[in-house]
Every structure is written in structure tokens, then in C-alpha cells.
mmCIF entry with sequence, helices, sheets and N, C-alpha, C, O atoms, coordinates in Angstrom:
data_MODEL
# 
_entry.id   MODEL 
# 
_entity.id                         1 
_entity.type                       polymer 
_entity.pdbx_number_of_molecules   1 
# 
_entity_poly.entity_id                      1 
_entity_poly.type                           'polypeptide(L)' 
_entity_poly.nstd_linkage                   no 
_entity_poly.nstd_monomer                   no 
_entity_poly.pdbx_seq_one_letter_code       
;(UNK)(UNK)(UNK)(UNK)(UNK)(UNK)(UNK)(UNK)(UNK)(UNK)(UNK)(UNK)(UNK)(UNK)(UNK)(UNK)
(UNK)(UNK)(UNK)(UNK)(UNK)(UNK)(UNK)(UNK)(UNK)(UNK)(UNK)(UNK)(UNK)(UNK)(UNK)(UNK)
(UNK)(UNK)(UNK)(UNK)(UNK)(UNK)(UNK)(UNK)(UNK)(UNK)(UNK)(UNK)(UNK)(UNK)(UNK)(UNK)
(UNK)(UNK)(UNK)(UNK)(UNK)(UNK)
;
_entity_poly.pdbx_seq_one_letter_code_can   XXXXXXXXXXXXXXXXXXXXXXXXXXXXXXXXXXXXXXXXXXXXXXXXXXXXXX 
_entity_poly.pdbx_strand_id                 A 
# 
loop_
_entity_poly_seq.entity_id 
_entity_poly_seq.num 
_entity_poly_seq.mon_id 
_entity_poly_seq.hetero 
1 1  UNK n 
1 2  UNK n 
1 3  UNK n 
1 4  UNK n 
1 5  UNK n 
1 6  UNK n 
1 7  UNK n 
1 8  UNK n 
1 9  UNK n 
1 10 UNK n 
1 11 UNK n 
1 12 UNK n 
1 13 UNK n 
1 14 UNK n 
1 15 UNK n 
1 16 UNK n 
1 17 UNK n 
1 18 UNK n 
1 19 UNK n 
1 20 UNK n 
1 21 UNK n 
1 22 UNK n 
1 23 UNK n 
1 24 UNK n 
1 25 UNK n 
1 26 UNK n 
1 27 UNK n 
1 28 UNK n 
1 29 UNK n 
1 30 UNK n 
1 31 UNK n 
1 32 UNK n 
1 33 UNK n 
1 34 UNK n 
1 35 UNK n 
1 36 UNK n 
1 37 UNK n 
1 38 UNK n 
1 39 UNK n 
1 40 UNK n 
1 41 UNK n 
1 42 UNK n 
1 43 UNK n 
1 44 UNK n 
1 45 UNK n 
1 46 UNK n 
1 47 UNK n 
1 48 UNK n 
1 49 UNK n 
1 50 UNK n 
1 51 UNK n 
1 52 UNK n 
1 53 UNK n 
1 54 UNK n 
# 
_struct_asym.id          A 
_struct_asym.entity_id   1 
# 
loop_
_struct_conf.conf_type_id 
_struct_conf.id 
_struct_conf.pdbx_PDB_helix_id 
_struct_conf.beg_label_comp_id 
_struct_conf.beg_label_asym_id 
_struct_conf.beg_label_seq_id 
_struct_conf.pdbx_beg_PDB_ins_code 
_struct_conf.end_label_comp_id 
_struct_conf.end_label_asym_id 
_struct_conf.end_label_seq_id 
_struct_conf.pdbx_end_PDB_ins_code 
_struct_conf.beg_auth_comp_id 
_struct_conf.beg_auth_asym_id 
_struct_conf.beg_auth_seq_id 
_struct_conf.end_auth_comp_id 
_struct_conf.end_auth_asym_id 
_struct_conf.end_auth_seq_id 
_struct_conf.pdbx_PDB_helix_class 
_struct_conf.details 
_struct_conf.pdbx_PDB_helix_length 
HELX_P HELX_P1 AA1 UNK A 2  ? UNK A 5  ? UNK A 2  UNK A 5  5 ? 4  
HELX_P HELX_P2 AA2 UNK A 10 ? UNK A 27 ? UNK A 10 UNK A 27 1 ? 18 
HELX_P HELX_P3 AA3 UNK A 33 ? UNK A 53 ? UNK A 33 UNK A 53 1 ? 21 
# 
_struct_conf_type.id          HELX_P 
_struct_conf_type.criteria    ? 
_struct_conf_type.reference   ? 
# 
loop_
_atom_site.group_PDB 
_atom_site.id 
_atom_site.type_symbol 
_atom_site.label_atom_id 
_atom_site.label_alt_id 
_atom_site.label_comp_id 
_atom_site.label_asym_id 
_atom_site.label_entity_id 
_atom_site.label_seq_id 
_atom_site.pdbx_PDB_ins_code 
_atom_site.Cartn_x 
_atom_site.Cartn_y 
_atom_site.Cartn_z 
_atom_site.occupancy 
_atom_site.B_iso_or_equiv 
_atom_site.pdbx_formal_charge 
_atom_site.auth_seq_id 
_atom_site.auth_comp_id 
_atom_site.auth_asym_id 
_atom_site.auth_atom_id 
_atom_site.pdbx_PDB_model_num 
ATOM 1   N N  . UNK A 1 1  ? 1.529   12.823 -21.916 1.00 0.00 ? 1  UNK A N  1 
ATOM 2   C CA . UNK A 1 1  ? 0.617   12.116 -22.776 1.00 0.00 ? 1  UNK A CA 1 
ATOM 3   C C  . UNK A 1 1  ? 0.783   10.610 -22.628 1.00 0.00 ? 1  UNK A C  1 
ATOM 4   O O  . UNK A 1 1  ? -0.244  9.933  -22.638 1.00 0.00 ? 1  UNK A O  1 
ATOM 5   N N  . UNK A 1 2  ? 2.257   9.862  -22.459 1.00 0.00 ? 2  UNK A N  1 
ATOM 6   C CA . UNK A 1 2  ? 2.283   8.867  -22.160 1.00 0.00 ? 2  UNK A CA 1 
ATOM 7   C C  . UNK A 1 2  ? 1.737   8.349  -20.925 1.00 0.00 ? 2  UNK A C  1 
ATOM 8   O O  . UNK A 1 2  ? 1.253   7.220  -20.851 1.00 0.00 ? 2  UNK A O  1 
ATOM 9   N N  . UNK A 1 3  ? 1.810   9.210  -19.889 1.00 0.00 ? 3  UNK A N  1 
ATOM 10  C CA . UNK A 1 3  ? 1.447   8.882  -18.690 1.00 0.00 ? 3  UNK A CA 1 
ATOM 11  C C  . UNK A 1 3  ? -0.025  8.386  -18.602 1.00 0.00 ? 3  UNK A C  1 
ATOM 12  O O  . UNK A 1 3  ? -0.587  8.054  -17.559 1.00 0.00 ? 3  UNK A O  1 
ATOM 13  N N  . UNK A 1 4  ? -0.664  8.382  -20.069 1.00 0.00 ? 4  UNK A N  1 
ATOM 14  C CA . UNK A 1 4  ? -2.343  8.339  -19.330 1.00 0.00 ? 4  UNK A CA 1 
ATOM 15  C C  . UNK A 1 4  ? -2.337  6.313  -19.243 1.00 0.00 ? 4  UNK A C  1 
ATOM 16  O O  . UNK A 1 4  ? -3.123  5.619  -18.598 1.00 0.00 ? 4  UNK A O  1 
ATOM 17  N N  . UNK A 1 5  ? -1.234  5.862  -20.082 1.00 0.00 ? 5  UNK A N  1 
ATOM 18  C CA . UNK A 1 5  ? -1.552  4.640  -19.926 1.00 0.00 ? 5  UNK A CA 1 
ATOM 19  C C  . UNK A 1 5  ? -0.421  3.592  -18.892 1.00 0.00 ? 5  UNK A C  1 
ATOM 20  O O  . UNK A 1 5  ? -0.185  2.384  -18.915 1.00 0.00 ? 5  UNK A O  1 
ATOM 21  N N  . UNK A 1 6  ? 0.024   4.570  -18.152 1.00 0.00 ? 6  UNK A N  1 
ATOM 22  C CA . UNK A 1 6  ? 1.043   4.052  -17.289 1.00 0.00 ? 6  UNK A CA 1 
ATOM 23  C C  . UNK A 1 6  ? 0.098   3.262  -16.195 1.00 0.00 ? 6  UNK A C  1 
ATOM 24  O O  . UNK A 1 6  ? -0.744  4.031  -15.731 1.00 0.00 ? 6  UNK A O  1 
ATOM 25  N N  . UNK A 1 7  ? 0.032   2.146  -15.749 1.00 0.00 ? 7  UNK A N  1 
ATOM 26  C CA . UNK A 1 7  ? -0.402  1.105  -14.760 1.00 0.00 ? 7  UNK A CA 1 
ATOM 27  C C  . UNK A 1 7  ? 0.222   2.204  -13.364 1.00 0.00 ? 7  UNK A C  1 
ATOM 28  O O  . UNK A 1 7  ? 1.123   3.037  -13.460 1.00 0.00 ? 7  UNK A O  1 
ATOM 29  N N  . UNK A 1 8  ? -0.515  1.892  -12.239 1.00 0.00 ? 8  UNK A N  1 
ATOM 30  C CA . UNK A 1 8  ? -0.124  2.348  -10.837 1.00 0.00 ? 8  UNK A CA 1 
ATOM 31  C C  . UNK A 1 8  ? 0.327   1.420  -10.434 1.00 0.00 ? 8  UNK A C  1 
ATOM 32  O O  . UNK A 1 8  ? -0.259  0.364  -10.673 1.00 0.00 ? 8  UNK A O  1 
ATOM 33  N N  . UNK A 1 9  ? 1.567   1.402  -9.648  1.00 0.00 ? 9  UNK A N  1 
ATOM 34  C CA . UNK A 1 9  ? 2.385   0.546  -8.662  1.00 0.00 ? 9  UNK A CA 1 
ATOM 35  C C  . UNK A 1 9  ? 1.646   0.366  -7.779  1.00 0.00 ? 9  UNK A C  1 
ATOM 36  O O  . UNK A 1 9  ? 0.704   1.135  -7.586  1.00 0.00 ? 9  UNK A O  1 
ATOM 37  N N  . UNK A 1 10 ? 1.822   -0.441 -7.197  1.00 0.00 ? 10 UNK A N  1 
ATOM 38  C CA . UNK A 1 10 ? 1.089   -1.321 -5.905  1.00 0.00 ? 10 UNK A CA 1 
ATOM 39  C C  . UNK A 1 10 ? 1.720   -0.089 -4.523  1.00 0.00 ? 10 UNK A C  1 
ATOM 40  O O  . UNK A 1 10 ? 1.162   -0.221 -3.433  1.00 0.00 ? 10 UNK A O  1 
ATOM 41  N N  . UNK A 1 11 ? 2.468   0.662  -4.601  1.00 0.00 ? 11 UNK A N  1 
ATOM 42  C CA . UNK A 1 11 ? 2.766   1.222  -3.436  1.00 0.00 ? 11 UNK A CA 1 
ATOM 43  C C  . UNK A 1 11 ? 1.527   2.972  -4.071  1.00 0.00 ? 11 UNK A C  1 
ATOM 44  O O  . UNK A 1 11 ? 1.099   3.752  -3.220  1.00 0.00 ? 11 UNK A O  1 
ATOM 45  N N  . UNK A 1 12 ? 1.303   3.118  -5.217  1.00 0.00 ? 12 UNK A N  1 
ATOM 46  C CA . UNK A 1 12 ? 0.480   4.536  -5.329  1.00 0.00 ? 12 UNK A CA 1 
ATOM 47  C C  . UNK A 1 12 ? -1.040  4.027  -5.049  1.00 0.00 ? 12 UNK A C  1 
ATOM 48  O O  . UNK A 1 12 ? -1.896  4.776  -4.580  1.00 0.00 ? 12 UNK A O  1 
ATOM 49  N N  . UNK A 1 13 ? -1.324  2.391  -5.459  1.00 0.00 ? 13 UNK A N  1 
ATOM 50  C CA . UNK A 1 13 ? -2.566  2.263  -5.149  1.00 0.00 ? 13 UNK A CA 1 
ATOM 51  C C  . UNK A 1 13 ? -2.752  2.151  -3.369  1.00 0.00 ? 13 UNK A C  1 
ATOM 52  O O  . UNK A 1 13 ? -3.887  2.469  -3.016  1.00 0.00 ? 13 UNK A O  1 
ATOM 53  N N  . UNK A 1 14 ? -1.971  1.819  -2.417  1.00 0.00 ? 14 UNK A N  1 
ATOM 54  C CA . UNK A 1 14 ? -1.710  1.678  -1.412  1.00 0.00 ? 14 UNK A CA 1 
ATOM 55  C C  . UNK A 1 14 ? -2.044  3.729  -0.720  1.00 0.00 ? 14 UNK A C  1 
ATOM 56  O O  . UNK A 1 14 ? -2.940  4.053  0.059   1.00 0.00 ? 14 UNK A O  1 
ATOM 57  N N  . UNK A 1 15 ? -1.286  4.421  -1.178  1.00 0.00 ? 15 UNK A N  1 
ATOM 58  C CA . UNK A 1 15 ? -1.007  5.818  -1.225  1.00 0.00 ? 15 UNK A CA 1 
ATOM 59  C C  . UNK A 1 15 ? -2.722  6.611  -1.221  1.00 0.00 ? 15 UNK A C  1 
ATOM 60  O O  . UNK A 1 15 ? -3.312  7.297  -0.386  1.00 0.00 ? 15 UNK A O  1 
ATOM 61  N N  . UNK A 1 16 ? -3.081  6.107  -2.566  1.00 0.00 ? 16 UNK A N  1 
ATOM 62  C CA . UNK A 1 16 ? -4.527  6.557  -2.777  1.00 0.00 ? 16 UNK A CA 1 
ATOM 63  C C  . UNK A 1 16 ? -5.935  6.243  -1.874  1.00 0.00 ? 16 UNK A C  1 
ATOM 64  O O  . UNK A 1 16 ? -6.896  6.994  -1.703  1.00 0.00 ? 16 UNK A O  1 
ATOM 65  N N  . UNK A 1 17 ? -5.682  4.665  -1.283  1.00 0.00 ? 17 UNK A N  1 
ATOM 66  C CA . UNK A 1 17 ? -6.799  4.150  -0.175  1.00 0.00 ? 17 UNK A CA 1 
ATOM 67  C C  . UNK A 1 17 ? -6.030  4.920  1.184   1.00 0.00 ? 17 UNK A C  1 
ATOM 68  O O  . UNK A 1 17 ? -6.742  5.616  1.908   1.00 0.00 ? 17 UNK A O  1 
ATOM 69  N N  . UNK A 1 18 ? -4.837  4.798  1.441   1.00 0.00 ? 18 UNK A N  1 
ATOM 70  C CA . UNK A 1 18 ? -4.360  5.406  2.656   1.00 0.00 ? 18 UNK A CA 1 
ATOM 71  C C  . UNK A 1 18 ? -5.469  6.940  2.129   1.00 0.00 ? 18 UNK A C  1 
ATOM 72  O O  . UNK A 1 18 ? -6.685  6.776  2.227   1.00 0.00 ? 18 UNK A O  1 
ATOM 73  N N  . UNK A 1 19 ? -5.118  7.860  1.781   1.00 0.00 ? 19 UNK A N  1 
ATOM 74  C CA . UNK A 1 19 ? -4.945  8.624  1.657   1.00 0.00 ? 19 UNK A CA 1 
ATOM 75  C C  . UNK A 1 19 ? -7.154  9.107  1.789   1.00 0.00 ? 19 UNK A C  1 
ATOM 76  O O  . UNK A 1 19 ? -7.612  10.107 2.342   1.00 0.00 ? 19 UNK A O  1 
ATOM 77  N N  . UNK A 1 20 ? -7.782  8.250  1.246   1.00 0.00 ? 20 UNK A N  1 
ATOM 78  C CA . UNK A 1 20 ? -9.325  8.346  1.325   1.00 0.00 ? 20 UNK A CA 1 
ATOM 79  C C  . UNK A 1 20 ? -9.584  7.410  2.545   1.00 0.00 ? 20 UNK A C  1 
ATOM 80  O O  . UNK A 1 20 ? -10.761 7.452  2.903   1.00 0.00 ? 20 UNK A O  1 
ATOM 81  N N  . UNK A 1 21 ? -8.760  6.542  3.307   1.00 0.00 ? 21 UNK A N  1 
ATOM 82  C CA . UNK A 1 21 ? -9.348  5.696  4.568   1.00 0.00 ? 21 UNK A CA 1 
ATOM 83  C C  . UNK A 1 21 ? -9.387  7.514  5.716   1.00 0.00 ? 21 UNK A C  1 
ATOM 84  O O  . UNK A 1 21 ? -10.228 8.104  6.395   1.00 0.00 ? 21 UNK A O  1 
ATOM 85  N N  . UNK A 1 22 ? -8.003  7.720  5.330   1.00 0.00 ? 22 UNK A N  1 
ATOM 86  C CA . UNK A 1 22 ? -8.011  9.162  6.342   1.00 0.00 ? 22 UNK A CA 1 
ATOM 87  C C  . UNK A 1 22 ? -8.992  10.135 6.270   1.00 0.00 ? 22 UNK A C  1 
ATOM 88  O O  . UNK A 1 22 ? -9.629  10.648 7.190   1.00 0.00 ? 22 UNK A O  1 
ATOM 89  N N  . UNK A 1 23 ? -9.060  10.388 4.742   1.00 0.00 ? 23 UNK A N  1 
ATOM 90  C CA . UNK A 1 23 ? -10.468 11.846 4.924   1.00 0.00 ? 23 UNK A CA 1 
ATOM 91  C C  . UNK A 1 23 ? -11.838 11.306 5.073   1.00 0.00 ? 23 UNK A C  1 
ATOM 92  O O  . UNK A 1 23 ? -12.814 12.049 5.168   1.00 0.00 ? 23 UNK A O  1 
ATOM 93  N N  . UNK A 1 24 ? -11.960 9.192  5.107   1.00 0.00 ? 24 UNK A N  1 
ATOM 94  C CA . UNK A 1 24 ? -13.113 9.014  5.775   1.00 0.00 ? 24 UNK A CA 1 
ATOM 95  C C  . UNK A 1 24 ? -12.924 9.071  7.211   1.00 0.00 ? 24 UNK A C  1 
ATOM 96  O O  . UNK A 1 24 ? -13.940 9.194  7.894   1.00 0.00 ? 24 UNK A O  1 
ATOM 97  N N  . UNK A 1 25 ? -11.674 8.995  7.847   1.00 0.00 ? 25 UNK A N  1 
ATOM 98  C CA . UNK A 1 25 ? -11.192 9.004  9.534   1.00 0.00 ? 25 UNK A CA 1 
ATOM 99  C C  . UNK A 1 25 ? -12.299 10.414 9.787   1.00 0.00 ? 25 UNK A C  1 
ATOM 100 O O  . UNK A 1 25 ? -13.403 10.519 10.320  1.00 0.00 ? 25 UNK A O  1 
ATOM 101 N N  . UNK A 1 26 ? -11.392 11.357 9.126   1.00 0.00 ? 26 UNK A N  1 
ATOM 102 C CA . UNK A 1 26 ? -11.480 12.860 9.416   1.00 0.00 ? 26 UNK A CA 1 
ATOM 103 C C  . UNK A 1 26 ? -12.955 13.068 9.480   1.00 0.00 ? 26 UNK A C  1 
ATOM 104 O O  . UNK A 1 26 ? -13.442 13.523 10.515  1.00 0.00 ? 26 UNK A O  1 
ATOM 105 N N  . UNK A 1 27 ? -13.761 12.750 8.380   1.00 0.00 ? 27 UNK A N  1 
ATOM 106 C CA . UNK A 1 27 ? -15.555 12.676 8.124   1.00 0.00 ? 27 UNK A CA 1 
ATOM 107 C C  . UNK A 1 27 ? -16.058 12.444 9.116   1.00 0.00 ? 27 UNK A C  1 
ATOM 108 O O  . UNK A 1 27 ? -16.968 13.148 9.554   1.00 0.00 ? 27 UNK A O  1 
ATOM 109 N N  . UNK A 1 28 ? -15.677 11.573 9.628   1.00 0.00 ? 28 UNK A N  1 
ATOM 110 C CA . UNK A 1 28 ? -16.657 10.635 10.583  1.00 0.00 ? 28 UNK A CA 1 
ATOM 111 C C  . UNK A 1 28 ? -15.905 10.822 11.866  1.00 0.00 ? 28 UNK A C  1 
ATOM 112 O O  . UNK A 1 28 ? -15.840 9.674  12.306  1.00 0.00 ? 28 UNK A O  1 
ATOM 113 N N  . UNK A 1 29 ? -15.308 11.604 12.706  1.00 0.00 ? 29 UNK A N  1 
ATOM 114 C CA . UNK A 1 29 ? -14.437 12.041 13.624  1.00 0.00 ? 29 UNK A CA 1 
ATOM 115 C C  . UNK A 1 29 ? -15.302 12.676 14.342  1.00 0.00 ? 29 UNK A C  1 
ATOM 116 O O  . UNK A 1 29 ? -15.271 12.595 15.570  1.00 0.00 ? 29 UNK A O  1 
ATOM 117 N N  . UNK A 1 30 ? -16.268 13.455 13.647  1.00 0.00 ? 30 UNK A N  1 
ATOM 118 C CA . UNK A 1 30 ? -17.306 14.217 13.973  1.00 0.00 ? 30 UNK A CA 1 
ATOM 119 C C  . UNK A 1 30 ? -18.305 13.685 14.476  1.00 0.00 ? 30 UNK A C  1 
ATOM 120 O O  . UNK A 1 30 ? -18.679 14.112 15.568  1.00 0.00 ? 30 UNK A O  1 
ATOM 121 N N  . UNK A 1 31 ? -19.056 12.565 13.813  1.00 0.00 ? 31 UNK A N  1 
ATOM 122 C CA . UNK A 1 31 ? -20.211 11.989 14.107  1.00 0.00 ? 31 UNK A CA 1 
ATOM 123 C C  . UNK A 1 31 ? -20.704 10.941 14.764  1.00 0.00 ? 31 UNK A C  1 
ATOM 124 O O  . UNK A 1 31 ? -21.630 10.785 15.560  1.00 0.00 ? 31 UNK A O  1 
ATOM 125 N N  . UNK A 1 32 ? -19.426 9.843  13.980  1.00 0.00 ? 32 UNK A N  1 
ATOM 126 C CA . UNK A 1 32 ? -19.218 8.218  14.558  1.00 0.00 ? 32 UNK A CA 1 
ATOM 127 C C  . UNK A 1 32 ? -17.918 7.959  14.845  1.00 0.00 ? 32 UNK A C  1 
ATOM 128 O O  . UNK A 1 32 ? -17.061 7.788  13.978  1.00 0.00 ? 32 UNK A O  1 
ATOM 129 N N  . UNK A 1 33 ? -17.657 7.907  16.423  1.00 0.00 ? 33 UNK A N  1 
ATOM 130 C CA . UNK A 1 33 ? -16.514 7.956  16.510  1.00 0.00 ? 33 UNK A CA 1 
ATOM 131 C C  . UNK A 1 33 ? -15.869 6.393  16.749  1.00 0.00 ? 33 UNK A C  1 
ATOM 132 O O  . UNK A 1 33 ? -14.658 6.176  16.716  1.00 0.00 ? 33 UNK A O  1 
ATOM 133 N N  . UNK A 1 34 ? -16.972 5.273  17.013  1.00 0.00 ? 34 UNK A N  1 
ATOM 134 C CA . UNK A 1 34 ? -16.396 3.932  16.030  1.00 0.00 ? 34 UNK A CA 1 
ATOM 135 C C  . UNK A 1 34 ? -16.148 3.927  14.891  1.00 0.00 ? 34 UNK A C  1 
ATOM 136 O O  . UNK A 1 34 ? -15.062 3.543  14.456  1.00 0.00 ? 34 UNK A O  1 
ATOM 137 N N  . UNK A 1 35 ? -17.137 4.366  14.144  1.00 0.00 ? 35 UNK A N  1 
ATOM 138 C CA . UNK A 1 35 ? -16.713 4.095  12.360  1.00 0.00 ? 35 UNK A CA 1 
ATOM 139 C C  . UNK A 1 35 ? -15.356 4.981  12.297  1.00 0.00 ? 35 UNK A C  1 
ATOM 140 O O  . UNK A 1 35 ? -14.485 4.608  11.511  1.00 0.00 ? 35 UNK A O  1 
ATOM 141 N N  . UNK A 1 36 ? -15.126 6.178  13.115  1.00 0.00 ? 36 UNK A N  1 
ATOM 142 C CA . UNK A 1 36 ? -13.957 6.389  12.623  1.00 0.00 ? 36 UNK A CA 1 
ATOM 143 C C  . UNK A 1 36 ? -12.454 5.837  13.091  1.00 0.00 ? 36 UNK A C  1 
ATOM 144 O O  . UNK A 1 36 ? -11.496 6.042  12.346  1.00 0.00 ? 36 UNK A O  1 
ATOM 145 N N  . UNK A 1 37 ? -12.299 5.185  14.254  1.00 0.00 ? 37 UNK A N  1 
ATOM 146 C CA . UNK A 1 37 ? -11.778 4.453  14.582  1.00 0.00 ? 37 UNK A CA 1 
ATOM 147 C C  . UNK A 1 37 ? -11.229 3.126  13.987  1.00 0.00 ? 37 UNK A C  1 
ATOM 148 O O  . UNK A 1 37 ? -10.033 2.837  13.958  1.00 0.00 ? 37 UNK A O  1 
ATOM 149 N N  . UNK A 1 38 ? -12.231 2.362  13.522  1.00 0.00 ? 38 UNK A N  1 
ATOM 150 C CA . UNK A 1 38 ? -12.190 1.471  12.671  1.00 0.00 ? 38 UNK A CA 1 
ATOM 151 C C  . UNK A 1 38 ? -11.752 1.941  11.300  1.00 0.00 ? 38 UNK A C  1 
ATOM 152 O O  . UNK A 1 38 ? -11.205 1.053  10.646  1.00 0.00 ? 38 UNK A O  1 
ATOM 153 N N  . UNK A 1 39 ? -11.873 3.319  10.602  1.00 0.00 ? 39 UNK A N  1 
ATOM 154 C CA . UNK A 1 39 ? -11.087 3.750  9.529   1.00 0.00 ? 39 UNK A CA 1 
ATOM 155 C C  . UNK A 1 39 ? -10.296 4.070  10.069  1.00 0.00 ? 39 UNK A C  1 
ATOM 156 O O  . UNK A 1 39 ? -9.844  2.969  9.756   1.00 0.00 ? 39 UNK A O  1 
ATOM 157 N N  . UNK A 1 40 ? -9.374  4.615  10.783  1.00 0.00 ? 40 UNK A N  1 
ATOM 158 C CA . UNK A 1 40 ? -8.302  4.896  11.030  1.00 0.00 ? 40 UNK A CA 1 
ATOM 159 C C  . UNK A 1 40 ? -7.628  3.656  11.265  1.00 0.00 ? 40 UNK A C  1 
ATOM 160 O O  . UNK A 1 40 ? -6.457  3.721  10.892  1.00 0.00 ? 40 UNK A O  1 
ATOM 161 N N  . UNK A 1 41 ? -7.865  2.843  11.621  1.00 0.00 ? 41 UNK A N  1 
ATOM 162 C CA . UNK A 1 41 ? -7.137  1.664  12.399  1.00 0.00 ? 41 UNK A CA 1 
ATOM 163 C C  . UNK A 1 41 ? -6.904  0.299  10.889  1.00 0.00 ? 41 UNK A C  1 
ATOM 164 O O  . UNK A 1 41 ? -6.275  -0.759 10.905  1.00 0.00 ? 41 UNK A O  1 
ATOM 165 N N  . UNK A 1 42 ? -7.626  0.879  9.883   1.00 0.00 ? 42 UNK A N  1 
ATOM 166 C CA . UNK A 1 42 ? -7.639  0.275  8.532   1.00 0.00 ? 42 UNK A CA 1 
ATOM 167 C C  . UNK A 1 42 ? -6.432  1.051  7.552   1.00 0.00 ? 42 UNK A C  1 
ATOM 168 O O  . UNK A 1 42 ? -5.786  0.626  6.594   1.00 0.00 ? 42 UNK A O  1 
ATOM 169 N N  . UNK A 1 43 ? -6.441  2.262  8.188   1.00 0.00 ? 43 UNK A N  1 
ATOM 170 C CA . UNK A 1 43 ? -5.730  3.435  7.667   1.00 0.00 ? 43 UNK A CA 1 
ATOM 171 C C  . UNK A 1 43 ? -4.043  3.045  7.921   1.00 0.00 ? 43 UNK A C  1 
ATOM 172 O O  . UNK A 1 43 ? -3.163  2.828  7.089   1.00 0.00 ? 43 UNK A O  1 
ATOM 173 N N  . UNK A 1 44 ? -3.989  3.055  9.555   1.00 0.00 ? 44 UNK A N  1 
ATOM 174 C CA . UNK A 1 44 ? -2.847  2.275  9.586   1.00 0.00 ? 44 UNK A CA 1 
ATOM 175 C C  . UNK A 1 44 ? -2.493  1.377  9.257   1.00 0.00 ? 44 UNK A C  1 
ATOM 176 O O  . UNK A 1 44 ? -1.268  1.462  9.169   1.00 0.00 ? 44 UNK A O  1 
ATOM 177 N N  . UNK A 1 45 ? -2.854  0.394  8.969   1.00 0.00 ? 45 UNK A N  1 
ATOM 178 C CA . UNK A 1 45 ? -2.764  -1.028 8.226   1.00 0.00 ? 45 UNK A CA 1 
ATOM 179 C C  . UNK A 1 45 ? -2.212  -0.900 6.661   1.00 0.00 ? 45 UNK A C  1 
ATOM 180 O O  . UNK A 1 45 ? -1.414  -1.653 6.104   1.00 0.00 ? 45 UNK A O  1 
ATOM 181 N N  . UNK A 1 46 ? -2.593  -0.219 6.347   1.00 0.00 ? 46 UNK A N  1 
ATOM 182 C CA . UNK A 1 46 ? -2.265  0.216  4.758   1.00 0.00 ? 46 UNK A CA 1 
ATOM 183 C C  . UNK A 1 46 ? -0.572  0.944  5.028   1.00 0.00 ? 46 UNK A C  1 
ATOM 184 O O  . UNK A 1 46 ? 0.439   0.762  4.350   1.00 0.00 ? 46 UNK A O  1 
ATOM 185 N N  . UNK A 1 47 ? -0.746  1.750  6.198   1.00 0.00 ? 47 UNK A N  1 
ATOM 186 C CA . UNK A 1 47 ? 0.507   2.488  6.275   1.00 0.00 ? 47 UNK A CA 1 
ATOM 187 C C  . UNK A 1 47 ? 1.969   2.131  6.634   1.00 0.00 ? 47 UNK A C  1 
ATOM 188 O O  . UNK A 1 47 ? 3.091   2.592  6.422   1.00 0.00 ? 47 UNK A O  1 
ATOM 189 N N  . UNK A 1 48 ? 1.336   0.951  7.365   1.00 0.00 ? 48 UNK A N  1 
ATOM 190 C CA . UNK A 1 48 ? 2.817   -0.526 7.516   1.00 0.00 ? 48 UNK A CA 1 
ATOM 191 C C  . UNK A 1 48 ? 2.878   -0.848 6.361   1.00 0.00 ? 48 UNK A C  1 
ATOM 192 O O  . UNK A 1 48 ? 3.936   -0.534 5.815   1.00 0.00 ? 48 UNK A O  1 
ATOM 193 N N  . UNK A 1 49 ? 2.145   -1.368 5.747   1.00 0.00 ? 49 UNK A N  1 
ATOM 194 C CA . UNK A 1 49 ? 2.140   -2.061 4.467   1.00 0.00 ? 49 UNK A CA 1 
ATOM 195 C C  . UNK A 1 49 ? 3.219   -1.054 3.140   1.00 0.00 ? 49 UNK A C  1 
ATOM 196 O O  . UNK A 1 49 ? 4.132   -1.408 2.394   1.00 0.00 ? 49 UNK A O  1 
ATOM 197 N N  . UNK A 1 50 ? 2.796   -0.239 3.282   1.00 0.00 ? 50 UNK A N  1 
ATOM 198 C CA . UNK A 1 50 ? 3.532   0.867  2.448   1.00 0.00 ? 50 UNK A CA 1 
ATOM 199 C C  . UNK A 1 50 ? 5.362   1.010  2.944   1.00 0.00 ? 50 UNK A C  1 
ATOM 200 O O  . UNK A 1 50 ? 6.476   0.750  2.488   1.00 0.00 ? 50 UNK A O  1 
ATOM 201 N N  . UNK A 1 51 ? 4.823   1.505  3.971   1.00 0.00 ? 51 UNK A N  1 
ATOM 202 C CA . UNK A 1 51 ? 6.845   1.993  5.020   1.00 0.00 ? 51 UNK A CA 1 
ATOM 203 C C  . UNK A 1 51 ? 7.524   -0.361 4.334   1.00 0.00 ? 51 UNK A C  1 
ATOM 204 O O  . UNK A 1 51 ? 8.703   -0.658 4.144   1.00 0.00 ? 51 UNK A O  1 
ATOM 205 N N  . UNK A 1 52 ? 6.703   -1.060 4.228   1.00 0.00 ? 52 UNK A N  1 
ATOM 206 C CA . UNK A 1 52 ? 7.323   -2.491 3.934   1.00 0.00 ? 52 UNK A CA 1 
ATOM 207 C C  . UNK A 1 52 ? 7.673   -1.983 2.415   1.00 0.00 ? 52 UNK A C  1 
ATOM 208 O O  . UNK A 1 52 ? 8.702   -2.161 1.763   1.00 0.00 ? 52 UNK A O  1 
ATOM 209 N N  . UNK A 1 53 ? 6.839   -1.506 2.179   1.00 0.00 ? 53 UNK A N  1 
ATOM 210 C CA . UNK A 1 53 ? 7.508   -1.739 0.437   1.00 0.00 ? 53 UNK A CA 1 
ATOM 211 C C  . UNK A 1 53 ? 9.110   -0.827 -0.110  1.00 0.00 ? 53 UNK A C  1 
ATOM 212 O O  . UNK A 1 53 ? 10.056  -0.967 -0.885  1.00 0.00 ? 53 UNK A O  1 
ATOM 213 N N  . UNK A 1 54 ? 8.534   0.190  0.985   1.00 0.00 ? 54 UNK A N  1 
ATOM 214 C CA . UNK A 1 54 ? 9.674   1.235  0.734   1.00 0.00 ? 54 UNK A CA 1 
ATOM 215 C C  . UNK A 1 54 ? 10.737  0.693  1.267   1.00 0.00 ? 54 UNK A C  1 
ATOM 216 O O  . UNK A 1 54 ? 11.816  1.285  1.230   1.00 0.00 ? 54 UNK A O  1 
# 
């Protein structure tokens, strides 16, 4: 119950875009394989950023 007003750390908001840059990778893997490239390659970017905090 407390948890509904707990703030997200900068490493879960990091977690959550990683985590939707990939299932837009995965989406678009199929169709546009620049756009998915360019999400993936945004994807990693987030994922250095994260392995830094840890």
C-alpha cells in the first residue's frame, strides 16, 4: 500500500524505456529494419547507462 507513492529511481526509469526501446526493436524487426536498428542502437545506450549506475 505504501508502495503506490514510492518515486522510481533513475536506474527503474532507465529499466522501463530499456525494456519498451526493445519490444519496439522486436516490432519493427519485421517491417523496418532501420527504424529498428535505430531502436536498438537507442536501446543500447540506455543499457551502458544503467551497467554505470550499477
Amino acid at each position: 500500500m505504501f508502495g503506490l507513492f514510492k518515486k522510481k529511481s533513475e536506474l527503474e526509469k532507465l529499466q522501463e524505456e530499456y525494456q519498451k526501446l526493445m519490444g519496439d526493436f522486436h516490432r519493427l524487426s519485421k517491417s523496418d529494419r532501420s527504424a529498428a536498428d535505430a531502436a536498438y542502437v537507442k536501446a543500447e545506450e540506455i543499457g551502458k547507462k544503467m551497467d554505470a549506475l550499477k
